[in-house]
VOBA-1610 file (N, C-alpha, C; in pm, whole numbers, padded with zeros to 5 digits, always signed):
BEGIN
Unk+09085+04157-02014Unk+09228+04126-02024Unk+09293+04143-01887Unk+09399+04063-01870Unk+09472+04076-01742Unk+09605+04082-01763Unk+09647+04183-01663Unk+09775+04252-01678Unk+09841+04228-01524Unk+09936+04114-01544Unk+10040+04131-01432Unk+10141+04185-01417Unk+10141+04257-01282Unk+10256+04367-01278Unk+10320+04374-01144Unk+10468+04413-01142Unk+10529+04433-01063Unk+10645+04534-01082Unk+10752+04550-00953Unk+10876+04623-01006Unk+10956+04637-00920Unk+11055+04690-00905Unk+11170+04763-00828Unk+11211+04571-00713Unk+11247+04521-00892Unk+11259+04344-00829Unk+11435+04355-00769Unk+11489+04471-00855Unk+11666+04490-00791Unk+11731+04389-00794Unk+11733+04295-00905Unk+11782+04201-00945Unk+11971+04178-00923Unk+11966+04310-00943Unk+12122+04348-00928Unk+12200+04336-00727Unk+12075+04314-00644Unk+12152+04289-00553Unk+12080+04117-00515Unk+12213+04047-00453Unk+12215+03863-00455Unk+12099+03856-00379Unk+12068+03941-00278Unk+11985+03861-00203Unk+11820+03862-00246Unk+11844+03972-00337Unk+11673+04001-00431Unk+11672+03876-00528Unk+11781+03871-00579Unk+11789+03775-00693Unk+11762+03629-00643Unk+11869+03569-00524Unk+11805+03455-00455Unk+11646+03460-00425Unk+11594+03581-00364Unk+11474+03574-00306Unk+11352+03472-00450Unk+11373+03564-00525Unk+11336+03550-00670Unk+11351+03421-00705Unk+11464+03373-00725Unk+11464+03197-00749Unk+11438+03090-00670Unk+11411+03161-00493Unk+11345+03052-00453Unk+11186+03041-00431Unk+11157+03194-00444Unk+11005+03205-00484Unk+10978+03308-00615Unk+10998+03216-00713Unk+10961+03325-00834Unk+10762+03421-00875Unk+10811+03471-00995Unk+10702+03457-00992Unk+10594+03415-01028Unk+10471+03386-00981Unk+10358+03277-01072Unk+10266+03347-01143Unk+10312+03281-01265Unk+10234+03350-01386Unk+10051+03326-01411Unk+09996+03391-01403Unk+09881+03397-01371Unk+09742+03504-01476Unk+09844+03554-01560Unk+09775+03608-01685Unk+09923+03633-01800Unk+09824+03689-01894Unk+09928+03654-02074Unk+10062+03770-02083Unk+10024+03890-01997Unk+10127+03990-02011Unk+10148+04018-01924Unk+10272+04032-01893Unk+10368+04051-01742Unk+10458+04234-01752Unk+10400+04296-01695Unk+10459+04465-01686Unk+10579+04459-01590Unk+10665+04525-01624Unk+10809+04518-01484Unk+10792+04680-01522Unk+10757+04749-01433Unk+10722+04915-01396Unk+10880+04942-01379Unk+10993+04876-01402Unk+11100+04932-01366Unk+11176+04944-01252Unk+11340+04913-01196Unk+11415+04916-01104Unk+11415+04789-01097Unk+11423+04716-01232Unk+11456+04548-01276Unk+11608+04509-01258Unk+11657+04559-01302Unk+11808+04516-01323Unk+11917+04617-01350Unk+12017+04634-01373Unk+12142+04729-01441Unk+12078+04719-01546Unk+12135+04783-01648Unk+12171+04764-01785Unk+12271+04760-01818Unk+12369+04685-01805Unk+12509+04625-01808Unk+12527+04594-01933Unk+12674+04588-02006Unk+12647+04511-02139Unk+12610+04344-02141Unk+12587+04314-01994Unk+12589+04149-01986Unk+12406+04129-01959Unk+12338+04207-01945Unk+12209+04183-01820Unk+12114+04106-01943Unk+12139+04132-02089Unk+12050+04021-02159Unk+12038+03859-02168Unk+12168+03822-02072Unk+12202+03718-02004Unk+12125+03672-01921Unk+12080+03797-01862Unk+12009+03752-01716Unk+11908+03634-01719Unk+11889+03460-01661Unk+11812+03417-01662Unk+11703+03460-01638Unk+11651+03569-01509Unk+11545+03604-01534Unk+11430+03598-01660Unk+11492+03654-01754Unk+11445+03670-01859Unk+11415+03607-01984Unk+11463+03484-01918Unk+11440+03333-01950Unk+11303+03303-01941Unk+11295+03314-01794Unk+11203+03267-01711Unk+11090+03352-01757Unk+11064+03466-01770Unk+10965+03577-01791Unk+10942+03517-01966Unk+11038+03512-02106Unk+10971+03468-02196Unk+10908+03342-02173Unk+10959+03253-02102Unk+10888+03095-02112Unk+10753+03124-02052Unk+10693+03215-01950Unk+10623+03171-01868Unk+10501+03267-01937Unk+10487+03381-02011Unk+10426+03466-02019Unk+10424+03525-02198Unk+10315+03544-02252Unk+10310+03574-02368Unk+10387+03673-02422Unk+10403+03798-02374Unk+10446+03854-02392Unk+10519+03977-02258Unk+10622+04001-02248Unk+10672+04092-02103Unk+10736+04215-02128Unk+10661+04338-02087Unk+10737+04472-02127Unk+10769+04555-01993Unk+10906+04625-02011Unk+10969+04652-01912Unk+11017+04767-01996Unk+10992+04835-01841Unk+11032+05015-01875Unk+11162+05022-01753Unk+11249+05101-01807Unk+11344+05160-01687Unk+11295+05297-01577Unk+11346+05237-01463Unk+11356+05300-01356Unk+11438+05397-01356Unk+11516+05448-01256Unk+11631+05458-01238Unk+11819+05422-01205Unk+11745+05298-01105Unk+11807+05199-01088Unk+11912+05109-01220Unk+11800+05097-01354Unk+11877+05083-01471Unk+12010+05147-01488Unk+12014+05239-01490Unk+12146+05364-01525Unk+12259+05348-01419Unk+12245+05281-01276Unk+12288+05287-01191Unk+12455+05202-01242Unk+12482+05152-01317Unk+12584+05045-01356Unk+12690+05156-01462Unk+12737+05291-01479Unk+12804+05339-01537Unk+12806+05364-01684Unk+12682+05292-01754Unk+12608+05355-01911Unk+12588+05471-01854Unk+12627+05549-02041Unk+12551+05684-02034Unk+12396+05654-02063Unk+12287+05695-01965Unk+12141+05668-01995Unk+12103+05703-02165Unk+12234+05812-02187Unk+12164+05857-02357Unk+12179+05734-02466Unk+12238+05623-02415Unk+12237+05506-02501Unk+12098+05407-02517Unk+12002+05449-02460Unk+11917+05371-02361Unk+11787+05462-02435Unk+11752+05521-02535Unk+11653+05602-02586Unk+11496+05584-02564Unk+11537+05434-02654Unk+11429+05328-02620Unk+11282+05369-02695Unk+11248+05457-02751Unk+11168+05465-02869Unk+11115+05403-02887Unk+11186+05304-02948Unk+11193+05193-03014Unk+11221+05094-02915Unk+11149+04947-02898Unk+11161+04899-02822Unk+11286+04793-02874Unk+11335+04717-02741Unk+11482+04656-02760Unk+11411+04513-02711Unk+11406+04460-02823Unk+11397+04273-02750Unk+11486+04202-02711Unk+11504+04212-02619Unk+11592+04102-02510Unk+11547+03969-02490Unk+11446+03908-02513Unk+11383+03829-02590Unk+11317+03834-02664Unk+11243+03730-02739Unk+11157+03738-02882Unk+11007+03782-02831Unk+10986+03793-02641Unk+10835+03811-02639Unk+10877+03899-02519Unk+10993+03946-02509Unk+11010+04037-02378Unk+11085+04185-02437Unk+11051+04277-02404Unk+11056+04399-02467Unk+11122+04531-02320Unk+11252+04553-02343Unk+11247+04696-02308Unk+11211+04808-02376Unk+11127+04878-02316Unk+11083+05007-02341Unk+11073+05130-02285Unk+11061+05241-02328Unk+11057+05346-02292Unk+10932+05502-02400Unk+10857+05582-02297Unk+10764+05700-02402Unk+10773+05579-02495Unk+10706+05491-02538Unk+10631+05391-02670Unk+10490+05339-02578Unk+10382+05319-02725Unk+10260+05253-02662Unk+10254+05130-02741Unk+10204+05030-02671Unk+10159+04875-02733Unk+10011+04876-02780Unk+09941+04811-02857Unk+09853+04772-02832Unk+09797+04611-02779Unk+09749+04602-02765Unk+09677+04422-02726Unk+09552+04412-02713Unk+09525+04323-02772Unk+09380+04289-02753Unk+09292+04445-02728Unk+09323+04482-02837Unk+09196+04596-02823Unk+09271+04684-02756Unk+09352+04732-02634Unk+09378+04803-02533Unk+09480+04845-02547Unk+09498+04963-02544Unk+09670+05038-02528Unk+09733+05053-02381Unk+09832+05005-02440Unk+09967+05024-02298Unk+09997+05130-02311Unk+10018+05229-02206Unk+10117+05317-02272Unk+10289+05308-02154Unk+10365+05312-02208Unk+10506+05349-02123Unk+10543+05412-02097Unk+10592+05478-01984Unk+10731+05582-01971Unk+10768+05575-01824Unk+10896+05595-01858Unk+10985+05624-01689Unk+10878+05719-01583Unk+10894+05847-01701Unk+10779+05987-01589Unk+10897+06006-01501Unk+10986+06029-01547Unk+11108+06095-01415Unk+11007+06191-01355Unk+11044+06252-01218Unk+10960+06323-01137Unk+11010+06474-01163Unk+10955+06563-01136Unk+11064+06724-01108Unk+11061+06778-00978Unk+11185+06817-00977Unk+11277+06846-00856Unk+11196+06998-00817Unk+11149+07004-00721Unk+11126+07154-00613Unk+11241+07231-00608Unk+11227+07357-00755Unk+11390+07437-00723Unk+11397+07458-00565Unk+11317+07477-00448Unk+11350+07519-00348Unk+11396+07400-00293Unk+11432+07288-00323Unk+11484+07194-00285Unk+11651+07116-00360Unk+11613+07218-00478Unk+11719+07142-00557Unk+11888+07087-00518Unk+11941+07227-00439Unk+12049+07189-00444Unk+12064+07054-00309Unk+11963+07025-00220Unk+11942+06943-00131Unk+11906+06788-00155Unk+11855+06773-00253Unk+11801+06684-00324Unk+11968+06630-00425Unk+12031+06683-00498Unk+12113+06687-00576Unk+12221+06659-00504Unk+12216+06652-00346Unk+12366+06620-00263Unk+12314+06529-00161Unk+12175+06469-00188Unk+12153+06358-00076Unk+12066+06221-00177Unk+12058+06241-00306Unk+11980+06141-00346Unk+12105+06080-00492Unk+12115+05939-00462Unk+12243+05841-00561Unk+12179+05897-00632Unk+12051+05949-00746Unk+12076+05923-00886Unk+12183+06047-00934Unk+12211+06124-00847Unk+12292+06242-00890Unk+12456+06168-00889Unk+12457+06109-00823Unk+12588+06039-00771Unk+12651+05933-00879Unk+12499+05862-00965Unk+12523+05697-01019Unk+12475+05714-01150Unk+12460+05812-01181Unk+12402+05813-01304Unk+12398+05895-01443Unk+12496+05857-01522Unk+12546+05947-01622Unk+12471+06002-01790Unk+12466+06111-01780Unk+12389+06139-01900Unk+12485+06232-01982Unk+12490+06234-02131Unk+12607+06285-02194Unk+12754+06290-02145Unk+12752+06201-02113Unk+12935+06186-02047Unk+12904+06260-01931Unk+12853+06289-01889Unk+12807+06381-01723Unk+12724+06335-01631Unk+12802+06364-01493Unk+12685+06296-01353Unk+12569+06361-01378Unk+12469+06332-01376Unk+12339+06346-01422Unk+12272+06470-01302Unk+12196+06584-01381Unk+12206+06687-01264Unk+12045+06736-01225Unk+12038+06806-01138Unk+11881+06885-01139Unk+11808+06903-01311Unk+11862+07009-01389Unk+11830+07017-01463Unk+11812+06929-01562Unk+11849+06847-01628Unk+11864+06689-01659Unk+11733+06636-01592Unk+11728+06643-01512Unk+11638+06513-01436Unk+11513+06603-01473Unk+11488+06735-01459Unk+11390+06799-01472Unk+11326+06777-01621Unk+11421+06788-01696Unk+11483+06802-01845Unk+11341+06658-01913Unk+11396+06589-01837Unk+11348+06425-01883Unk+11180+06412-01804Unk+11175+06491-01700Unk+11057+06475-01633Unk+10998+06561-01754Unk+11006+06688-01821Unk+10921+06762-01888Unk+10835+06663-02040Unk+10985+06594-02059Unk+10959+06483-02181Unk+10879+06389-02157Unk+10903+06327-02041Unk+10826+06227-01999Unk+10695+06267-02015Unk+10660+06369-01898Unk+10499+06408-01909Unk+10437+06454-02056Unk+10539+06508-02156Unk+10491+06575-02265Unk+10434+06461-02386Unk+10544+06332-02355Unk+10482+06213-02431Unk+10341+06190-02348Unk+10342+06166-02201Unk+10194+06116-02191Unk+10098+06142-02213Unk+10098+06348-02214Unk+09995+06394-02283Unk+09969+06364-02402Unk+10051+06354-02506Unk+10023+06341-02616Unk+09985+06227-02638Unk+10014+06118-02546Unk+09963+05991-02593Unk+09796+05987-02579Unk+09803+06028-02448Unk+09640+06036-02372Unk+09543+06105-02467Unk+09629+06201-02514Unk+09531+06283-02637Unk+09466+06209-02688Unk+09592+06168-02782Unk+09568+06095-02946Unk+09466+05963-02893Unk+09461+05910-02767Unk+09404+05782-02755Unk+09311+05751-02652Unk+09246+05905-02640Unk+09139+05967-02554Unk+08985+05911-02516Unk+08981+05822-02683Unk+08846+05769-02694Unk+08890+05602-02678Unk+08981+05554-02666Unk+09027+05440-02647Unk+09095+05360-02479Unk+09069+05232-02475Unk+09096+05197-02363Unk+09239+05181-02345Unk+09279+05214-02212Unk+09431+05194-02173Unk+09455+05208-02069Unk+09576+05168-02076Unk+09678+05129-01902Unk+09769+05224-01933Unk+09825+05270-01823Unk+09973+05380-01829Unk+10082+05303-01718Unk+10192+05312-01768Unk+10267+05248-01687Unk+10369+05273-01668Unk+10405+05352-01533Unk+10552+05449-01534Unk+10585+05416-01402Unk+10763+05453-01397Unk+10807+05396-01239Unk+10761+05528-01123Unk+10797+05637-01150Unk+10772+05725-01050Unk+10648+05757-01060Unk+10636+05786-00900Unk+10487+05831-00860Unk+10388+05948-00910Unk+10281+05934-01008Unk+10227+06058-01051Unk+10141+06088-00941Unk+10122+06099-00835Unk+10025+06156-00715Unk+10102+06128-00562Unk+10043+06215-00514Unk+10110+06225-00368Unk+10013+06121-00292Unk+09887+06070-00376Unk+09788+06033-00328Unk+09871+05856-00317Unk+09945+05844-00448Unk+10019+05707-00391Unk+10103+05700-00276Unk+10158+05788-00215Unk+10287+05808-00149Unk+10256+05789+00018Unk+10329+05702+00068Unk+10338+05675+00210Unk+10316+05789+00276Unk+10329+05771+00393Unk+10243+05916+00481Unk+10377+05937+00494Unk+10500+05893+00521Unk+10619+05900+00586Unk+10723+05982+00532Unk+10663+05973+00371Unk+10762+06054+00287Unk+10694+06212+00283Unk+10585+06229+00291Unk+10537+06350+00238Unk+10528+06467+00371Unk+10597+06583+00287Unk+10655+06646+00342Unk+10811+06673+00361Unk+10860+06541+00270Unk+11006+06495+00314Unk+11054+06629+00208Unk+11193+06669+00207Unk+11246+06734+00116Unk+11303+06671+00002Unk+11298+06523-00037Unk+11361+06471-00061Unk+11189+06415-00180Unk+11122+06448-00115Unk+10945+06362-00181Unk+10978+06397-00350Unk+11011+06521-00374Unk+10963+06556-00584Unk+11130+06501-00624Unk+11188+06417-00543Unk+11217+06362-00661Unk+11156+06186-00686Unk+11065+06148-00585Unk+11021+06036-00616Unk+10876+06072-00655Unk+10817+06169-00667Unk+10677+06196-00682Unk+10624+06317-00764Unk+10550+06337-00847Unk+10532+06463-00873Unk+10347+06463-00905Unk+10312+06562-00777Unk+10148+06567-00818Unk+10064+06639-00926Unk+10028+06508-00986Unk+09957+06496-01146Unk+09868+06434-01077Unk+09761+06469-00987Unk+09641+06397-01019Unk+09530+06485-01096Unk+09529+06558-01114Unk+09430+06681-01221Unk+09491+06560-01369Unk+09607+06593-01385Unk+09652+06445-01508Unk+09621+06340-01565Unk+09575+06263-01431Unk+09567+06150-01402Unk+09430+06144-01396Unk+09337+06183-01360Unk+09205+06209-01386Unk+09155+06219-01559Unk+09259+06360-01591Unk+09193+06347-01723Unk+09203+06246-01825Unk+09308+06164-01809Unk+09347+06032-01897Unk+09274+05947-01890Unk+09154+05923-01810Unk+09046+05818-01824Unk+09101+05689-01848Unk+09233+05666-01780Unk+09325+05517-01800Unk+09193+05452-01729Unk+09220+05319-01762Unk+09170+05261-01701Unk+09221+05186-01547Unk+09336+05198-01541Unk+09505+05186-01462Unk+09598+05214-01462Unk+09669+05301-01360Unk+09821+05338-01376Unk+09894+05296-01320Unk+10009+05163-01339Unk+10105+05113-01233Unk+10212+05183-01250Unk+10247+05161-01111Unk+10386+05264-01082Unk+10468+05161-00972Unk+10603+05218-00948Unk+10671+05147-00859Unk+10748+05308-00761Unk+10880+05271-00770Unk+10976+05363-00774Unk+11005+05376-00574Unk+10892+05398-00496Unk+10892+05390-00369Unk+10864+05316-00252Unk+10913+05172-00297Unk+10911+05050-00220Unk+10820+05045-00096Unk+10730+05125-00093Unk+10587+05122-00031Unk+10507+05035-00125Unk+10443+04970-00070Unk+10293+04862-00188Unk+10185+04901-00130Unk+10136+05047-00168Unk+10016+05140-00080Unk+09931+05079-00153Unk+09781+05074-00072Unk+09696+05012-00101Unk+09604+05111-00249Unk+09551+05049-00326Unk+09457+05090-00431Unk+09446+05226-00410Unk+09442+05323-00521Unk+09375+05473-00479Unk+09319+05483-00660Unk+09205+05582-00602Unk+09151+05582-00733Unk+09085+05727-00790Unk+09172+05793-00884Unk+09152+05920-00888Unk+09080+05929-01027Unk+08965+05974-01085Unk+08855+05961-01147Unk+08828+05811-01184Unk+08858+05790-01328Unk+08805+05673-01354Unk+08949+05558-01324Unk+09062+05621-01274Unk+09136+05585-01321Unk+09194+05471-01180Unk+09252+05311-01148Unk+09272+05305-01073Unk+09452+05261-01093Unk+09504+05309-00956Unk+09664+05344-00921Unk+09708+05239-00808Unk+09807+05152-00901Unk+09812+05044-00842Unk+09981+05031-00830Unk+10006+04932-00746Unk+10135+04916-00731Unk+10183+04752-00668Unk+10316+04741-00716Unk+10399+04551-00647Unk+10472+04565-00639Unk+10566+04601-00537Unk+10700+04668-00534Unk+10822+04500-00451Unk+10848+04495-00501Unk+10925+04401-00404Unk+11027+04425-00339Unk+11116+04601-00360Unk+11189+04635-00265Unk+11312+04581-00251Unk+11436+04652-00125Unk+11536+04556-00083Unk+11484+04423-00009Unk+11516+04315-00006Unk+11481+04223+00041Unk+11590+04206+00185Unk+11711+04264+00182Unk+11783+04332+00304Unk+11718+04345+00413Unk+11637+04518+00374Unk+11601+04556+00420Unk+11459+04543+00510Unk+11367+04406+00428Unk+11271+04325+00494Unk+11157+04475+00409Unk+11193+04478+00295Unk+11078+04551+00174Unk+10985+04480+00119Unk+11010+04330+00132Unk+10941+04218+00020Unk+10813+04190+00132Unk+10779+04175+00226Unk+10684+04138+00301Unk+10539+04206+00251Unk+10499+04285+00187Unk+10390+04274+00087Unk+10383+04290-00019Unk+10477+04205-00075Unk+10530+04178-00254Unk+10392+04044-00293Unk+10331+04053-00365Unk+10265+03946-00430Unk+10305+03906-00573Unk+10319+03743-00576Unk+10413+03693-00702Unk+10345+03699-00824Unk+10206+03715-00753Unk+10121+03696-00884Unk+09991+03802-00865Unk+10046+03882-00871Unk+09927+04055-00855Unk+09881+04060-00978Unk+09766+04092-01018Unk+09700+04132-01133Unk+09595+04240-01140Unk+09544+04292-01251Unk+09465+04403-01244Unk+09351+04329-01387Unk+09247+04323-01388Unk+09182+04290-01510Unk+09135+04450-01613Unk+09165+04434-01718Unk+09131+04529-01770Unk+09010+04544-01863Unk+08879+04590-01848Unk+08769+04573-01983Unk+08748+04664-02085Unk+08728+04571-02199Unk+08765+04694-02335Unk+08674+04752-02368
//
């Protein structure tokens, strides 16, 4: 089976979005993954042609939120996602839920990262999601973010458990290994909130693949037991991020 994947497409700024319609992307296997930092979640974004384009072209397309999602003034607690939300009839937001296909389990989740208390209050006054992003009627805080990182990881275990003897993909926006992470960030004070090292984790889940986005680096392949850690980030396009974006990246998966 083949699984195309990408993310952090930032649909929400014009010049990502132009980039996108004058080179979209080419569909090249049946299920299309968006790892998240797709769009707002606006009350308008089920509008978004994008998503036009993604049901016509592709059997089926599941998309997990980033952070970037929340960035538009929803409280994230509206956004649960359990349960997946069809925004089209073959395109699916999701969130902590697993698919199956053809034999193989997906599994989903954001995987918010956790914050280094020795970093916290530094992290919490230099990084937007503290700034843009509201949870219970409140700017969204250390604890919160930690809060959701504990959930996050606590669904994956449990998923990995229950589906230990079975084949699967995991697919979350933030980085579970430092082993994905640019040389540039690590060390940064600023690194656990885009990263948190789970490769002891990530080993034991015997995925067969874990895509991630979240740090507009497109680091090359790393492969921590059986498992390989992949990434398609397409970045600000501003900023000249898209220059190793591929439209049509894939990973084959065997059952």
């Amino acid at each position: 089976m083949k699984i195309q994947y990408c993310s952090d497409l930032h649909l929400e700024f014009g010049e990502n979005s132009q980039f996108l319609q004058q080179s979209p992307l080419i569909p090249v296997a049946d299920t299309l993954v968006l790892a998240g930092d797709i769009t707002y979640l606006r009350s308008d974004f089920f509008e978004n042609k994008f998503f036009d384009y993604v049901s016509d072209n592709w059997e089926q397309t599941f998309w997990i939120p980033g952070n970037h999602e929340y960035y538009c003034g929803i409280d994230m607690d509206k956004y649960q996602l359990s349960t997946p939300v069809a925004i089209r009839k073959n395109v699916f937001l999701l969130n902590n839920t697993s698919i199956k296909i053809n034999g193989i389990f997906l599994i989903f989740s954001t995987l918010w990262s956790k914050v280094e208390k020795r970093y916290a209050n530094y992290i919490q006054d230099n990084i937007s999601d503290f700034e843009c992003i509201v949870s219970g009627k409140q700017k969204l805080d250390v604890g919160t973010f930690n809060k959701l990182h504990k959930e996050s990881l606590a669904f994956l275990r449990t998923e990995t458990e229950r589906l230990k003897s079975e084949t699967k993909v995991i697919v979350t926006h933030h980085l579970p290994s430092n082993q994905c992470n640019a040389i540039e960030f690590l060390g940064s004070k600023l690194n656990s909130a885009f990263c948190t090292e789970l490769s002891g984790f990530v080993e034991k889940t015997n995925a067969q693949a874990w895509i991630y986005g979240h740090s507009h680096r497109n680091m090359p392949e790393v492969k921590i037991g059986k498992t390989r850690l992949v990434t398609n980030q397409l970045g600000y396009v501003q900023h000249n991020e898209h220059k190793t974006f591929a439209r049509d990246k894939v990973i084959e998966i065997v059952e």
